[in-house]
ChimeraX commands (.cxc) that place a marker at each C-alpha (Angstrom):
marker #1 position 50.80,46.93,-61.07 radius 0.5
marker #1 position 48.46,46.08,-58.02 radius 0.5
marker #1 position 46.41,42.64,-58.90 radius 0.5
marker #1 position 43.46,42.64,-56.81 radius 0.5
marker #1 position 43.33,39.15,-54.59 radius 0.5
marker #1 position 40.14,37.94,-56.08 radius 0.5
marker #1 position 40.20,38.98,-59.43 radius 0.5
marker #1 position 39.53,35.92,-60.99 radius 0.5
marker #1 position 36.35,35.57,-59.81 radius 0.5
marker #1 position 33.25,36.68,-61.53 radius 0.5
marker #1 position 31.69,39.58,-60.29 radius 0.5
marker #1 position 28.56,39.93,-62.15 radius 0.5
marker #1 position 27.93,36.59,-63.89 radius 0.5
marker #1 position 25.70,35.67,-61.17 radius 0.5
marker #1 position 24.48,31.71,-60.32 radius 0.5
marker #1 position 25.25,28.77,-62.27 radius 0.5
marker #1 position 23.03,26.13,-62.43 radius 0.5
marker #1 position 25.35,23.55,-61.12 radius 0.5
marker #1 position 25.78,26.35,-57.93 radius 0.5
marker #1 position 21.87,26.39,-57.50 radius 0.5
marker #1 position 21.47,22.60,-57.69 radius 0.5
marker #1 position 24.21,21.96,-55.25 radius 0.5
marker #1 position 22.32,24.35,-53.16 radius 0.5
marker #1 position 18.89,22.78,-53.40 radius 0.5
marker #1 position 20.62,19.54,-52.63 radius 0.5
marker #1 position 22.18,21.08,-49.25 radius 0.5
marker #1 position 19.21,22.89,-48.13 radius 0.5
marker #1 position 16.73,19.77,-49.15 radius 0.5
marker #1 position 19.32,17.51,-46.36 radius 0.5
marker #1 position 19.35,20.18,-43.63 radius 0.5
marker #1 position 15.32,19.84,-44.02 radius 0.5
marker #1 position 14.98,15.60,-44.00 radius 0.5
marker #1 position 16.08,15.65,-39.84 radius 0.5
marker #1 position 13.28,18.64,-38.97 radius 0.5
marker #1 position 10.52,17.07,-41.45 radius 0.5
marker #1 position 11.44,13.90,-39.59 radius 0.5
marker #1 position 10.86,15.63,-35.63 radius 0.5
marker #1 position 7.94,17.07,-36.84 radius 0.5
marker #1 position 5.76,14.10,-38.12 radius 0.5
marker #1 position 7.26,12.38,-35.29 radius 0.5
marker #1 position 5.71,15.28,-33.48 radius 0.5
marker #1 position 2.57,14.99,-34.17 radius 0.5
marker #1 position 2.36,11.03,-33.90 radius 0.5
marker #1 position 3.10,11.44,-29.98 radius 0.5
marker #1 position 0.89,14.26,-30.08 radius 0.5
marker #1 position -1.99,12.43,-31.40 radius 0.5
marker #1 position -1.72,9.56,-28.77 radius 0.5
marker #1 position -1.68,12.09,-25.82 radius 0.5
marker #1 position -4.25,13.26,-26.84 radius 0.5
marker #1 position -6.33,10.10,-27.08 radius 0.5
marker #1 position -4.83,9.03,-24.36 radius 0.5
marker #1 position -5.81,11.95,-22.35 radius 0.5
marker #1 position -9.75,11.55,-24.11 radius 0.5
marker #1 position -9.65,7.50,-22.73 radius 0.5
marker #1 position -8.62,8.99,-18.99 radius 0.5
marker #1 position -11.14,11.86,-19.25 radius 0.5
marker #1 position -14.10,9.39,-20.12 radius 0.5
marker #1 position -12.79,6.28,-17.98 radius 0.5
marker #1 position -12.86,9.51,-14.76 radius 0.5
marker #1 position -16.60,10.93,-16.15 radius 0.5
marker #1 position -17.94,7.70,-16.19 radius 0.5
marker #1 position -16.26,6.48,-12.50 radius 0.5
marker #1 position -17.30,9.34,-11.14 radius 0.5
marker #1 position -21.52,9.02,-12.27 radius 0.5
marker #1 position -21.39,5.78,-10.47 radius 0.5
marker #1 position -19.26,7.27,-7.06 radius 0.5
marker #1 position -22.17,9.43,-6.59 radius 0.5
marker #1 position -24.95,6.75,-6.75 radius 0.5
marker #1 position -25.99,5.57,-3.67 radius 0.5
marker #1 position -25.22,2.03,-2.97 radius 0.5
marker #1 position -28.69,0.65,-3.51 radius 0.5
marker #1 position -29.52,1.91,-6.66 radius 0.5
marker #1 position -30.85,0.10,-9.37 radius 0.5
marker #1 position -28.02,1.62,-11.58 radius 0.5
marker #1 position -25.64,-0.86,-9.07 radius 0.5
marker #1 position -27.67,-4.14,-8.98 radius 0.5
marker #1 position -25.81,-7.14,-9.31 radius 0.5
marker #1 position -27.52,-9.76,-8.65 radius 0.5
marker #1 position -27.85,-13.27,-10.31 radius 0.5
marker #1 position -24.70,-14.85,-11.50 radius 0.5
marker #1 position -21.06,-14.49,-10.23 radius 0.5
marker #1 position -19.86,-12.41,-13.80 radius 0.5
marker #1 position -22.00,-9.65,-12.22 radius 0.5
marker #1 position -23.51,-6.79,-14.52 radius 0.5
marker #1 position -21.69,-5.54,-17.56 radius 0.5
marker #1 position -22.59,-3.24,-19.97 radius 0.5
marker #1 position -21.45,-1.77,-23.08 radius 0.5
marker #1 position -21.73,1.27,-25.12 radius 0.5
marker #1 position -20.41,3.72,-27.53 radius 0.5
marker #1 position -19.43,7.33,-26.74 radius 0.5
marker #1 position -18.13,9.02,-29.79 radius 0.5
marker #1 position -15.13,7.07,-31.08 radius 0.5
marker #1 position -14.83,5.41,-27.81 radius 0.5
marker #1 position -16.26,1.99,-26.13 radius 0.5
marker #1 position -17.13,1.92,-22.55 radius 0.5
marker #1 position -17.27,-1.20,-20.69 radius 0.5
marker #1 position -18.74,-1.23,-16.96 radius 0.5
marker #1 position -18.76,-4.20,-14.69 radius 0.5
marker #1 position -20.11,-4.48,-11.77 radius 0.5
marker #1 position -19.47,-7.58,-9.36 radius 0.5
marker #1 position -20.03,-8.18,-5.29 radius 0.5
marker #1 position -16.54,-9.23,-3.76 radius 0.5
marker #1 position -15.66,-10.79,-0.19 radius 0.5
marker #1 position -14.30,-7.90,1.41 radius 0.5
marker #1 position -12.23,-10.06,3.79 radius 0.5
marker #1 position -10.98,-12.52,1.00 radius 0.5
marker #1 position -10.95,-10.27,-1.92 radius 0.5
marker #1 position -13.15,-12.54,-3.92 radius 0.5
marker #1 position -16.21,-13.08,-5.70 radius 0.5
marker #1 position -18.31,-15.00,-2.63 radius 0.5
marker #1 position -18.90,-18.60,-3.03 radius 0.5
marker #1 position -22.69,-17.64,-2.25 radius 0.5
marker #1 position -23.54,-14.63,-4.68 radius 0.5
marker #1 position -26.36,-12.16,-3.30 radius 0.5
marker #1 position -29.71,-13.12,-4.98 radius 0.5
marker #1 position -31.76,-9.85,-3.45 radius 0.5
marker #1 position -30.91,-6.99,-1.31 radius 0.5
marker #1 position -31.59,-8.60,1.99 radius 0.5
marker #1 position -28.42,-10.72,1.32 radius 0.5
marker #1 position -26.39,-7.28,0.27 radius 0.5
marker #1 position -23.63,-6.91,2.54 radius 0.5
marker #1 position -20.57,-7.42,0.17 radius 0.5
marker #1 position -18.67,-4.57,-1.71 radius 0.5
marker #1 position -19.24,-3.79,-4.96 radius 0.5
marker #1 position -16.46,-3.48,-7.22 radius 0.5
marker #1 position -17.24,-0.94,-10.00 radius 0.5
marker #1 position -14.80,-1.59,-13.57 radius 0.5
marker #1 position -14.87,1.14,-16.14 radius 0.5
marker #1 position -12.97,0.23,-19.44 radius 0.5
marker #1 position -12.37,2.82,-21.92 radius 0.5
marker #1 position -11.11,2.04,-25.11 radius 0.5
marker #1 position -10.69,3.64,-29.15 radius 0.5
marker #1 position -12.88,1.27,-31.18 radius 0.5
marker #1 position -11.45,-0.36,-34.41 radius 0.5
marker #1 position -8.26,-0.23,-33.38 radius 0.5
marker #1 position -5.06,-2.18,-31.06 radius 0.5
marker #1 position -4.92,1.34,-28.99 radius 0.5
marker #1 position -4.35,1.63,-25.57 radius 0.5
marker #1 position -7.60,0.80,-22.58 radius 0.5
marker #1 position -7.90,2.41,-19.54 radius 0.5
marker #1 position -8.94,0.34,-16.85 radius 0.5
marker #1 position -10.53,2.54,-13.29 radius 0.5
marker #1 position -11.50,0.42,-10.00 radius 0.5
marker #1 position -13.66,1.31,-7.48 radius 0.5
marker #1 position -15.02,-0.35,-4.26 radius 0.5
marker #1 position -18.31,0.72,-3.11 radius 0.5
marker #1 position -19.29,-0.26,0.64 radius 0.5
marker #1 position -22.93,-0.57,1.62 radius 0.5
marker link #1:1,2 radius 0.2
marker link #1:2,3 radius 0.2
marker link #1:3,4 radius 0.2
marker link #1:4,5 radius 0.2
marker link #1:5,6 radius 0.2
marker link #1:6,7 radius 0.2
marker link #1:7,8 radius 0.2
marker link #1:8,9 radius 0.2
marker link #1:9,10 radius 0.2
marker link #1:10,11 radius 0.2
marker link #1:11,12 radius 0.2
marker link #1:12,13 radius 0.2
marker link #1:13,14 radius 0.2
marker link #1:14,15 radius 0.2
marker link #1:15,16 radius 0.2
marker link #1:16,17 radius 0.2
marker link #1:17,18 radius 0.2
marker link #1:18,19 radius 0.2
marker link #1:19,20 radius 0.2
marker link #1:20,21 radius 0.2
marker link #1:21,22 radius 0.2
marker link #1:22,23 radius 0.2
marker link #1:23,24 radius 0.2
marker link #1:24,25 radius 0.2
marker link #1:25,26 radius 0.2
marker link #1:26,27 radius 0.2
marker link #1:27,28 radius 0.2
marker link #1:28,29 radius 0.2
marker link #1:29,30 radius 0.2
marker link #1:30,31 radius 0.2
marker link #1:31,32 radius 0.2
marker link #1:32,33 radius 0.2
marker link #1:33,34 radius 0.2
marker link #1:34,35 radius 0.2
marker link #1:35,36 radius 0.2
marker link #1:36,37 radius 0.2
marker link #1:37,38 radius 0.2
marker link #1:38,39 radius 0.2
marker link #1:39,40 radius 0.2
marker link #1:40,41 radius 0.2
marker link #1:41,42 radius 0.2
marker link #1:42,43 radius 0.2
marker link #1:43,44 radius 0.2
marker link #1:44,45 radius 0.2
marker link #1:45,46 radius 0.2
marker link #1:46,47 radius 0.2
marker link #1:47,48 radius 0.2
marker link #1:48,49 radius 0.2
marker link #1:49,50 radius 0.2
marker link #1:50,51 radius 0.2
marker link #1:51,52 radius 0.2
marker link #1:52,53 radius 0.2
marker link #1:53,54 radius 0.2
marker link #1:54,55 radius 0.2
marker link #1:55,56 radius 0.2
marker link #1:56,57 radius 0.2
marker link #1:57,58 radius 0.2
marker link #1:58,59 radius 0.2
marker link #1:59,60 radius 0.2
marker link #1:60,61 radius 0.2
marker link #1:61,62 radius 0.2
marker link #1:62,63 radius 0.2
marker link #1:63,64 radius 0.2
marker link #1:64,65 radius 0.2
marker link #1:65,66 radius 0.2
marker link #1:66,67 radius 0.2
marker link #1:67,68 radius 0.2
marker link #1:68,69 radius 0.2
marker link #1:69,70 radius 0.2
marker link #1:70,71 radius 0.2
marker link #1:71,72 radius 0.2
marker link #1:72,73 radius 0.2
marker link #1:73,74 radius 0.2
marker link #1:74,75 radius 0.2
marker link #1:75,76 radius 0.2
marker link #1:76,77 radius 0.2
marker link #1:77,78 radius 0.2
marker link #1:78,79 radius 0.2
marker link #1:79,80 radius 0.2
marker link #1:80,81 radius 0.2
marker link #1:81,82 radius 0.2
marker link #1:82,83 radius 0.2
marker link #1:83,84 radius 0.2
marker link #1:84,85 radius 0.2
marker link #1:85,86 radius 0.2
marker link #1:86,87 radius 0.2
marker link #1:87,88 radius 0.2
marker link #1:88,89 radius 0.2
marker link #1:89,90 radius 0.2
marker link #1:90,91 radius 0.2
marker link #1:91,92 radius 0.2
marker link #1:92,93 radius 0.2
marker link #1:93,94 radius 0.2
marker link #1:94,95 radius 0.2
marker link #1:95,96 radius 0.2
marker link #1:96,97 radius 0.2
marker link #1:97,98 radius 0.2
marker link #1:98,99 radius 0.2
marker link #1:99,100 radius 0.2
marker link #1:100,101 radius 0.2
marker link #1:101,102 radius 0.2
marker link #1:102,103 radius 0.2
marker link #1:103,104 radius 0.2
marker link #1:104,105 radius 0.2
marker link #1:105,106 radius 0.2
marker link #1:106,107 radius 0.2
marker link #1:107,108 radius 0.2
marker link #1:108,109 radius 0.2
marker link #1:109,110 radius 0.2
marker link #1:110,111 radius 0.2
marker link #1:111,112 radius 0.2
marker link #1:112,113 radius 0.2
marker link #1:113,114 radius 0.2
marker link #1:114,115 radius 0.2
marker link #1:115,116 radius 0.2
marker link #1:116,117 radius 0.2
marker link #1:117,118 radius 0.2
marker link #1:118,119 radius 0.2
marker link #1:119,120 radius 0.2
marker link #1:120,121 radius 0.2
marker link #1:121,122 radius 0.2
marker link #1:122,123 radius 0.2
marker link #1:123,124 radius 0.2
marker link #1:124,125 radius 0.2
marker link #1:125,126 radius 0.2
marker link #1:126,127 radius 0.2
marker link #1:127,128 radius 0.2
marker link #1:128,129 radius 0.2
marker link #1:129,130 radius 0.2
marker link #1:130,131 radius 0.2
marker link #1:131,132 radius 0.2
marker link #1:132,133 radius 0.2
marker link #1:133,134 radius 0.2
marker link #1:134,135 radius 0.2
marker link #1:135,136 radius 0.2
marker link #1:136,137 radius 0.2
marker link #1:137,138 radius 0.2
marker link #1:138,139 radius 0.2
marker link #1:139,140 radius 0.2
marker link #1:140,141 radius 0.2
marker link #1:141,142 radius 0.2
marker link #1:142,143 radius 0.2
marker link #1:143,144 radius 0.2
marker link #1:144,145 radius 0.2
marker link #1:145,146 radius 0.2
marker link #1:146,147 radius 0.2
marker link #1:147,148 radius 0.2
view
């Protein structure tokens, strides 16, 4: 009499349900590691991306101001040593600009701040701040020194 090796198994029972919860149990920690990546995933994701929006703007915004001509009323200064800020909203995003006359030999605000354009003579450095509103993200900060 031949036995065959595996004869003791079952053939046609099929699954029990300790087999299939064993299974779910295996499958469900194989998944915990790539649910884990991909929420991570789109986290980092998310902050190029707004990262990428605060550079784009910060640039647009620079660059409206590169192409003014140094006299324009867009680039007046004049008055106190803070210079000329403004603020405003641009979808979720606040933009800061600052504009301020600086010493170009020092690197300074001058003791003796323009008061008209007859007295212009000093670069102007240009700030734009970009920023997410209503939150502790991250600002992006451009400089640029205009010459008369």
């Amino acid at each position: 009499m031949s036995q065959k090796p595996f004869n003791n198994l079952r053939s046609n029972q099929g699954v029990t349900l300790v087999e299939l919860l064993i299974s779910l149990v295996i499958i469900s920690f194989a998944l915990i590691p790539i649910v884990n990546f991909y929420n991570f995933y789109l986290r980092e994701t998310n902050r190029t991306h707004q990262e990428t929006r605060l550079k784009f703007l910060a640039q647009e915004e620079m660059e409206r101001f590169i192409a003014l001509d140094y006299r324009n009323s867009s680039l007046e200064c004049f008055g106190n040593t803070g210079g000329r800020t403004n603020f405003y909203e641009r979808d979720d995003f606040l933009v800061k600009t600052n504009i301020v006359f600086i010493d170009a030999e020092t690197g300074e605000i001058p003791e003796i701040y323009p008061a008209s354009t007859e007295d212009e003579t000093l670069l102007k450095r240009i700030t734009v701040s970009v920023s997410k509103q209503n939150q502790n993200s991250s600002q992006v900060d451009f400089i640029y020194f205009k010459s008369p």
